[in-house]
C-alpha positions in Angstrom: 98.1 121.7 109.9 101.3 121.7 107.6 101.3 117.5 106.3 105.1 118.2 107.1 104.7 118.7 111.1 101.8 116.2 111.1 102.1 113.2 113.8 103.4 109.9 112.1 101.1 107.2 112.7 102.6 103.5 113.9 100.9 102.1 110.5 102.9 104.2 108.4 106.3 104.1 110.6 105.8 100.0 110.4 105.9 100.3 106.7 108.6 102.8 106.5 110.5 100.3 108.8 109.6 97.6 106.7 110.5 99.5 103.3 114.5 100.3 105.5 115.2 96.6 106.8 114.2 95.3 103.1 116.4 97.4 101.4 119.2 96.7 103.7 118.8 92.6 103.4 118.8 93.0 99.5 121.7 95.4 99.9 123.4 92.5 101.7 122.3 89.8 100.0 123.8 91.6 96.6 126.7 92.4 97.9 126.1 96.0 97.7 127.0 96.6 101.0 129.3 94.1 103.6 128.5 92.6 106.8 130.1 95.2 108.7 128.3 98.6 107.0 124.9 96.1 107.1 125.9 95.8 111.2 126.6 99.8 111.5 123.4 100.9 109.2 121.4 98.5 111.5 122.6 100.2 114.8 121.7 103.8 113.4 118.7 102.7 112.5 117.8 100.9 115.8 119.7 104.1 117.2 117.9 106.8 115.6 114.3 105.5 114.4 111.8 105.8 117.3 112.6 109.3 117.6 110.5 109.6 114.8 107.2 111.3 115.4 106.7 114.0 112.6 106.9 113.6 108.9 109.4 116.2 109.0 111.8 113.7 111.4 110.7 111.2 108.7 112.2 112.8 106.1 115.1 114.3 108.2 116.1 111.0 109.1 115.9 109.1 105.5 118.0 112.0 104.6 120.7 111.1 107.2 120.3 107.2 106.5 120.5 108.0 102.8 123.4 110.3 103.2 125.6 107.4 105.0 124.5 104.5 102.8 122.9 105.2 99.6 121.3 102.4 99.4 118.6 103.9 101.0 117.9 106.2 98.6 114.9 104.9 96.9 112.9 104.3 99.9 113.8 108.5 101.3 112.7 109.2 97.1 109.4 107.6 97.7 108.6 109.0 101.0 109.3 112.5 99.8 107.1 111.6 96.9 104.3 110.5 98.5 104.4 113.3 101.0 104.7 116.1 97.9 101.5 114.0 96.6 99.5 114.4 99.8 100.5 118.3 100.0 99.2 118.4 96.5 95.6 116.5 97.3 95.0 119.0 100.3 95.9 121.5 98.3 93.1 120.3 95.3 90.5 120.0 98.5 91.3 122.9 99.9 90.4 124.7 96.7 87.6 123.0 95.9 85.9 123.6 99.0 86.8 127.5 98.7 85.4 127.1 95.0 82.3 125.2 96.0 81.5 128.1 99.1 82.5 131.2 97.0 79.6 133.2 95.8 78.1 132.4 92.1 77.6 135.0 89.9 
């Protein structure tokens, strides 16, 4: 199965929840953003994130929240990150197992 179209678990859409509301609060609490984007970013979120189920809608939906506030960003950066890095481990087992079940010699 493509780690893009794979189910998101509620372990991993906790954490991604947690990683959004912290950025917002520090946002807030430096003054990056005001009361009133803080109030509209936490609407779309609340709007928008348990139609999350894939790690495609994950990453379709940092995109969007990153797009409108940028400070966001970091947390959509690490996501995509961590999802190139999991495509790259598959990627090293999937070989090794060919490698390891190919013929010798």
């Amino acid at each position: 199965m493509d780690q893009n179209s794979s189910v998101i678990d509620e372990k991993k859409k906790a954490k991604i929840m947690n990683d959004v509301v912290s950025a917002l609060i520090n946002a807030y609490g430096s003054k990056a953003i005001s009361y009133f984007e803080m109030r509209k970013a936490a609407t779309y979120i609340l709007d928008h994130f348990d139609l999350i189920k894939t790690q495609n809608d994950l990453i379709y939906f940092l995109e969007n929240l990153s797009g409108y506030w940028l400070i966001f960003k970091n947390v959509m950066v690490l996501e995509k990150l961590g999802s190139h890095q999991n495509k790259e481990e598959e990627m090293i087992e999937r070989l090794s197992k060919y490698i390891k079940s190919s013929p010798s010699k």
